[in-house]
N, C-alpha and C positions, 0 to 999 in steps of 0.2 A: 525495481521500482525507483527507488533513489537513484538510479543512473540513468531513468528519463525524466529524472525531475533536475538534474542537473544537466542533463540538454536543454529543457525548456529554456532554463536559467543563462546557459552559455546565447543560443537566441535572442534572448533581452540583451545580453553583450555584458553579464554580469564577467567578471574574471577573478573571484576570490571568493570563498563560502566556507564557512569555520561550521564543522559538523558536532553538535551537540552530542555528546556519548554516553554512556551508562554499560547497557546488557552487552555483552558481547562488542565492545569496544575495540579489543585486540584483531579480530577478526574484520572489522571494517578499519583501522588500517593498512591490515596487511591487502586488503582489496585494493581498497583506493591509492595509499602509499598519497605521498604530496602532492598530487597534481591529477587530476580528471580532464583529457586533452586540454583544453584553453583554460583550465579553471584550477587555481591553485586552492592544495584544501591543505586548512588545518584542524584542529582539534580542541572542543572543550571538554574535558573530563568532568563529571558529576559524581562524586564520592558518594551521594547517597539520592535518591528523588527528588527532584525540585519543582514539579507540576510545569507549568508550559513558562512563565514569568522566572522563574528563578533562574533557569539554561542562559535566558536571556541577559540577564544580569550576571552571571558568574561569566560570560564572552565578553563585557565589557570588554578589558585589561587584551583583549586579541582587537575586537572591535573599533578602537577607539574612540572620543567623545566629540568628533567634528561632523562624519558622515552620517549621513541617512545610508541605512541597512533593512536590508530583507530579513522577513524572519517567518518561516513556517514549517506548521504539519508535516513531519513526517508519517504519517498514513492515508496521507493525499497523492490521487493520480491525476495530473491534468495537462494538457497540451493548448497550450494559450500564451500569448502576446502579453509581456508583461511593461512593455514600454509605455504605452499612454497612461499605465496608471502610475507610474514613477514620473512624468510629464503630470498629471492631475497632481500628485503632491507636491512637486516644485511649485506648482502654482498656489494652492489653497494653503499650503504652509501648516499644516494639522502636526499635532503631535504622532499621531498613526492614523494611514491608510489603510482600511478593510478590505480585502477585495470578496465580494458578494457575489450567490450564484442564486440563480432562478432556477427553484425546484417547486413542482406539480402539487408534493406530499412533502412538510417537513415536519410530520409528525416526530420523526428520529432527531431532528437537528435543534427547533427551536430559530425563531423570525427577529428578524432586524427591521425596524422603520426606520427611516431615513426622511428628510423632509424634499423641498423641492431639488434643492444644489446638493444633493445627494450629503448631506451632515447629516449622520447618524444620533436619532432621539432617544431611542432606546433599544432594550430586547425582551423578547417575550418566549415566555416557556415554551417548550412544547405542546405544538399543539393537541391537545386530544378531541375527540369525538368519531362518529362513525365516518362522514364524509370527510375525504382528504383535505389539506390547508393547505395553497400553496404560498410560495412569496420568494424574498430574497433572505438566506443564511448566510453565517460565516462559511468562507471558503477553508481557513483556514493557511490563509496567507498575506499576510501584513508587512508593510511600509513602516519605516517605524525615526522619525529624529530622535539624536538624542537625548532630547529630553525626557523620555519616556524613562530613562531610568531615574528621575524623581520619583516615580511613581511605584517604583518595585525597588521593596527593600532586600539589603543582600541575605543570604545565607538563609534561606528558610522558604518552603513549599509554600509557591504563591500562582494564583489560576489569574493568569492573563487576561482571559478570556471573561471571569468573573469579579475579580476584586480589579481590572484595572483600567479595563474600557467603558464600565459604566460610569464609571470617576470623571473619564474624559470624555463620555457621551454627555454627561452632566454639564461639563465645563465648556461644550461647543468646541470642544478641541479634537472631535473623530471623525474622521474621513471615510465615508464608503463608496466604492468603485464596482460595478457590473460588472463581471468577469466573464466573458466570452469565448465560447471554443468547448472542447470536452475536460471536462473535472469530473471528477467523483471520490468517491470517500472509501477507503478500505479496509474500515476498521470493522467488519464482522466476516465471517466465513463464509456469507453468501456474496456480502460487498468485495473481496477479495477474488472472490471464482468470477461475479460478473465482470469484473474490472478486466483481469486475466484472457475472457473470451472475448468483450470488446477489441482489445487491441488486437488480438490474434486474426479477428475477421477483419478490419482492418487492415495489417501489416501482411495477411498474406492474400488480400484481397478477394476471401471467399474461398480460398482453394486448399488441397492438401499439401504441403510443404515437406519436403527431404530435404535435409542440407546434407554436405558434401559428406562422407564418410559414414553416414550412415546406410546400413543393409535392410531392405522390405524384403519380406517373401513379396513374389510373384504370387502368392495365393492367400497374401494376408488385405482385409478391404481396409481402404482410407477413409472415413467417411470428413470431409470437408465443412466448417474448416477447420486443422486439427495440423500439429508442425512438430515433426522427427527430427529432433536435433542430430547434432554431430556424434559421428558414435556410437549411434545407439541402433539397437535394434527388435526388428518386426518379425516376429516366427511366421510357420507356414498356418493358414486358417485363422492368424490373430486379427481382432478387428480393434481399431483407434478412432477413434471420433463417435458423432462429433464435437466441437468443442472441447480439443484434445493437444495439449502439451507434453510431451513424451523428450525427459531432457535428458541432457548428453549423457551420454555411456549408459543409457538407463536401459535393460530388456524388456521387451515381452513377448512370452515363453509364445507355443505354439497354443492356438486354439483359446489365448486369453484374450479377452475383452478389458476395454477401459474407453469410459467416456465421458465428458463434461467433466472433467478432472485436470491433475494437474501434475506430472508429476516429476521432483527436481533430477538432479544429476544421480548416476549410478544406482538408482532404481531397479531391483529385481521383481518382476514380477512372474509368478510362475506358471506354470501351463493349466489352462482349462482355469485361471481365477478370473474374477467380474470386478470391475471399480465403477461406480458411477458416483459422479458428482462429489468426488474428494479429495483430500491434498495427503501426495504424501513428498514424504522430503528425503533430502540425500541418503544414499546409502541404506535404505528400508529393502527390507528384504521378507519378500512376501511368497510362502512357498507356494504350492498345487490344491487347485479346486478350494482358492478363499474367494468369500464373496464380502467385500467393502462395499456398503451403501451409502446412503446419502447421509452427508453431515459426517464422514469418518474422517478424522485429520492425524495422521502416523510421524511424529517426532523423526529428528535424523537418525538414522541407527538402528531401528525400530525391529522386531521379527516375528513374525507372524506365524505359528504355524499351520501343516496342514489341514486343509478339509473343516475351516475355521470361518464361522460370521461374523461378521460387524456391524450394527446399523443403527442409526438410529442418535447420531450425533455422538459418534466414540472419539473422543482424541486421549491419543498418548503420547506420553511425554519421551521424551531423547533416549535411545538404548536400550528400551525395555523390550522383555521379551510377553507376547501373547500367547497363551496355550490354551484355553477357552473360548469358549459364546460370550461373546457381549451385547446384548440391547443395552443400549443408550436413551436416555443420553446419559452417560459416566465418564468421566476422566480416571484413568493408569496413570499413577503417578508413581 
């Protein structure tokens, strides 16, 4: 995901982005390492949480105090054009540009009004009631001079979002910009699998995908659209799809099913087991005749054994081993 949000960005013609770090730090850069084809990256370390405001502040001293700087969500998915609204802040001159997306229902998000020339007046809670609300949200990607770091003090967990755009909604100093094209948000388990199948129909245009070195049975079905990474493989009578990610070196045995799921690198999955609608992640090793239902999310590492259920919104954490039924919803910690 961060590596199509850093295309979008090379697209706008960005060529520098200082990646805010915390969990697992070491591991993203030994990913990315200095440079993302056109795009040099470096790193801000977080020694301890600092909500959305604080990252921002502790980049300064990488940042500098001349340029206008992007700064967003990372548990955003979007494929959009981000020039005209770097063009709308050169012009309006705002302390930060919002960029705003038009959704149906933003009972989850919480509304932005904005007046005519799009300066943002205020925001408003989520909405509730039985009928959906819809309008313009934060996208979760901001434009930012700056002077915005007047506004956020160092060293201490500060909401961006909350303690410092109403300051400057207040002050006639905040820009919001309609953002166009596909965006969504991935911050729940179901917004993460839709996100996931979206592109997938998308990127493989509806159909079953094999990439190179990966082996199908001749008697295993594809159901479309659903993509067999490299590596990996399809036993004899397995069905995949659809809405079905199957990544590198990952198996599935003979006579297994998996679908509307997801599932990362070196993946075992074993003969005659069911997945639908779940995530599991590298190196999970799932033995014979387990049924994973909906809402199941399996840690890296993970082992399952056989002749085992899950349903019901189980996730477990990294390494652990399962040897029982679980209904859910519970978390293995």
């Amino acid at each position: 995901m961060l590596e199509r949000t850093l295309n979008s960005l090379a697209r706008s013609g960005v060529d520098s982005a200082i990646l805010a770090v915390n969990f697992m730090a070491d591991e993203l850069k030994k990913h990315f390492g200095s440079r993302y084809r056109r795009i040099r990256i470096r790193y801000s370390l977080e020694e301890k949480p600092l909500g959305t405001g604080g990252p921002i502040r502790l980049a300064m001293r990488l940042l500098g105090s001349r340029d206008n700087f992007l700064a967003m969500n990372g548990d955003i998915l979007f494929d959009a054009e981000l020039s005209n609204m770097l063009e709308r802040h050169r012009i309006e001159k705002p302390v930060a540009t919002i960029a705003l997306y038009k959704v149906s229902d933003a009972s989850r998000f919480g509304l932005v009004s904005v007046d005519h020339q799009m300066r943002v007046s205020s925001f408003l809670e989520k909405p509730m009631g039985q009928e959906p609300v819809g309008g313009l949200i934060n996208a979760g990607i901001y434009l930012m001079s700056p002077k915005v770091f007047d506004y956020i003090q160092p060293d201490r967990r500060i909401s961006i979002e909350r303690e410092v755009f109403p300051i400057l909604a207040k002050e006639d100093r905040l820009q919001g910009y309609e953002l166009k094209g596909y965006w969504t948000d991935v911050g729940t388990l179901n917004d993460y699998l839709e996100a996931n199948f979206s592109v997938l129909n998308i990127e493989s245009s509806g159909k079953a995908v094999v990439q190179k070195e990966a082996e199908v049975s001749s008697h295993a079905i594809l159901n479309p659209p659903c993509l067999v990474m490299r590596k990996a493989r399809v036993g004899e009578n397995a069905m995949v799809g659809p809405f079905t990610i199957v990544g590198e070196g990952s198996v599935v045995e003979e006579e297994a099913s998996v679908q509307k799921s997801v599932l990362f690198n070196d993946v075992h999955l074993g003969r005659a087991s069911r997945v639908d609608r779940s995530i599991i992640a590298d190196g999970s090793r799932i033995s014979r005749n387990v049924m994973l239902g909906e809402g199941t999310v399996l840690g890296a590492g993970v082992s399952v054994s056989a002749a085992l259920r899950l349903e019901g919104g189980v996730k477990v954490c990294p390494y652990k081993e399962v040897t029982e039924n679980v209904m859910g919803p519970a978390n293995i910690l």
